[in-house]
C-alpha positions as CSV (number, residue, x, y, z in Angstrom):
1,X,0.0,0.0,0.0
2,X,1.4,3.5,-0.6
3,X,2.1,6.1,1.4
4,X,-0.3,8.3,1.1
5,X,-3.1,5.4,1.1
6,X,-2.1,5.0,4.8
7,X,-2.5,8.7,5.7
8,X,-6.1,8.0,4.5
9,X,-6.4,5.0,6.8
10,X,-9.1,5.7,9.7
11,X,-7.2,2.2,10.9
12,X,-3.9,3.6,10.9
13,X,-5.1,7.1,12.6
14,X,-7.0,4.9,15.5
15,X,-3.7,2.4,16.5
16,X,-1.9,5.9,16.5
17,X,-4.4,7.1,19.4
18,X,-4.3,4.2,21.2
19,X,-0.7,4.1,21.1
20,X,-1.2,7.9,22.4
21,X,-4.0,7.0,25.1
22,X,-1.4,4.4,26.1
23,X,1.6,6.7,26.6
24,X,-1.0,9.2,28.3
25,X,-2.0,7.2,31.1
26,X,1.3,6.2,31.8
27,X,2.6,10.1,31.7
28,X,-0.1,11.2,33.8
29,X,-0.3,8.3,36.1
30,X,3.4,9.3,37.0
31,X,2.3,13.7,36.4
32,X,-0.3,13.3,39.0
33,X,1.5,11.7,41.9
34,X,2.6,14.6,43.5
35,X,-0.5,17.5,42.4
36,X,-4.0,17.6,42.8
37,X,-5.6,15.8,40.0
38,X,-7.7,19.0,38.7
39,X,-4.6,20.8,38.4
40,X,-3.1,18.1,36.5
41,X,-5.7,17.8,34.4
42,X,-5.5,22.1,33.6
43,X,-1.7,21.6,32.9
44,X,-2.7,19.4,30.7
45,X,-5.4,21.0,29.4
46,X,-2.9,24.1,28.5
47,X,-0.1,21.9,26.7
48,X,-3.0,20.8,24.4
49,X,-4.4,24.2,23.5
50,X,-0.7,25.3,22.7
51,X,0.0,22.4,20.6
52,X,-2.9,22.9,18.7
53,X,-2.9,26.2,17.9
54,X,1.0,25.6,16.7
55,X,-0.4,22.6,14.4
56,X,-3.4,24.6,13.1
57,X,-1.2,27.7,12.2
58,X,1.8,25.6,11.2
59,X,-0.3,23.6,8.2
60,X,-2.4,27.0,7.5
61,X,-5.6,25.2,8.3
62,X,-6.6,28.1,11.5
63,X,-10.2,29.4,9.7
64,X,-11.8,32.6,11.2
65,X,-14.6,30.9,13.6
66,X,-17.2,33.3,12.1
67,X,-17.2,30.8,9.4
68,X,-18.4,27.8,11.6
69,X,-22.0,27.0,11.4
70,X,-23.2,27.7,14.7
71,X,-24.7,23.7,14.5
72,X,-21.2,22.9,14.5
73,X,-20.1,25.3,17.2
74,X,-23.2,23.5,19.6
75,X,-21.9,20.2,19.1
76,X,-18.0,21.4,19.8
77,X,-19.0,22.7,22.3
78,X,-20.6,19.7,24.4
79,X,-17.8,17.6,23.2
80,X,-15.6,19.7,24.8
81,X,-17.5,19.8,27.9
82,X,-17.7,16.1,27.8
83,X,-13.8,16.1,27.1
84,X,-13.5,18.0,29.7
85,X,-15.4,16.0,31.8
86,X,-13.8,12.7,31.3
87,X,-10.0,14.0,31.7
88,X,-11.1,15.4,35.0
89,X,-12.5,12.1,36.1
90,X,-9.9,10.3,34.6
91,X,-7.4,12.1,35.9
92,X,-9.1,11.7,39.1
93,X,-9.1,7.9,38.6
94,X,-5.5,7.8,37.7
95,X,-4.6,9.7,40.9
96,X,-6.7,6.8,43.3
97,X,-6.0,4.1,41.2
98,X,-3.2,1.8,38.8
99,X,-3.5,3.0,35.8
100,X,-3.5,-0.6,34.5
101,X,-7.0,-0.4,35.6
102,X,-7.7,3.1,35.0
103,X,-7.0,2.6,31.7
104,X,-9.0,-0.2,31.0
105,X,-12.4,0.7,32.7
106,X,-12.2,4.1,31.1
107,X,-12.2,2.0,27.9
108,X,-16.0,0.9,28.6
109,X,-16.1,4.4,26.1
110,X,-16.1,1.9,23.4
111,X,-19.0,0.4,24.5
112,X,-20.9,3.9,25.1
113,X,-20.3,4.7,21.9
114,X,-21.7,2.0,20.6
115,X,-24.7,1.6,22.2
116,X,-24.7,5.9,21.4
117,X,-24.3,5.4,18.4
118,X,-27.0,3.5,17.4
119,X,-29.7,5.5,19.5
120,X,-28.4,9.0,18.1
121,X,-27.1,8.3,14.6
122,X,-28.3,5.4,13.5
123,X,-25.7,3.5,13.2
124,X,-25.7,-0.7,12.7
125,X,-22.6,-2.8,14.3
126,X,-22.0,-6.4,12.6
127,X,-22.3,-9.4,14.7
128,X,-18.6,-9.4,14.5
129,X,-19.1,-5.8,15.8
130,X,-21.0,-6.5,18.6
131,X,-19.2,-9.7,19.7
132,X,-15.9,-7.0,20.0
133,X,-18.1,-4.6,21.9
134,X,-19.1,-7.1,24.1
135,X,-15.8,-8.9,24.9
136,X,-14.2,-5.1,25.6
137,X,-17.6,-4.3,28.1
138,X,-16.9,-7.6,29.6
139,X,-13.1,-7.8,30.0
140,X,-13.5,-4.3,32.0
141,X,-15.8,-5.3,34.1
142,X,-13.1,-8.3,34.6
143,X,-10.7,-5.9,35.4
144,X,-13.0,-3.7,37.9
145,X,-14.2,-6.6,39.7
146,X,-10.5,-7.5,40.8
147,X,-11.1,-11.5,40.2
């Protein structure tokens, strides 16, 4: 496969951010030992905004927000309240607990989004699909239960 087929791969892009989620837990699992977990999570919060606004102006794709539909602004908007959200619990999570169960358990996202997903947008899993949304539902609640 070329190169520039595998900058179009949503699989490639999605191994890439778990690799990412990976390294996070670990970093922040280790950032939050010694700070309150809220003010981790703003640190961290603040590195992100930076390195976006680098990436945006670096590849020229900053737009003027006036020319965001204010549908879309409504929607970025509650996901970034939900983002928000789940790093604070997270790092919250990460601060009580190992992060090889943090991590884990905060995966039962997948699951969310599939059962979301269907309600809001319509959208079908395969069997297949299913069967690997419910082996991730079930191996976390493995993991939370401490067997």
């Amino acid at each position: 496969m070329k190169f520039e087929s595998w900058q179009q791969s949503w699989q490639l892009w999605a191994i890439l951010s778990a690799m990412f989620a990976a390294l996070t837990a670990i970093f922040a699992k280790i950032g939050v030992e010694n700070i309150n977990s809220d003010m981790a999570t703003f640190i961290r919060t603040i590195v992100v905004l930076i390195s976006f606004v680098v990436v945006l102006f670096a590849t020229g794709q900053f737009v003027q927000p006036g020319t965001v539909s204010g549908r879309t602004w409504i929607f970025l908007v509650l996901s970034g309240l939900g983002t928000g959200a789940s790093w604070l619990c997270y790092f919250r999570a990460l601060k009580l607990g190992p992060a090889s169960l943090v991590a884990p358990v905060d995966k039962l996202s997948v699951v969310l989004v599939a059962i979301f997903g269907v309600l809001a947008l319509g959208e079908r899993p395969s069997l297949a699909g299913w069967l690997g949304i419910a082996m991730i539902g079930g191996g976390a609640a493995l993991i939370a239960s401490g067997i």
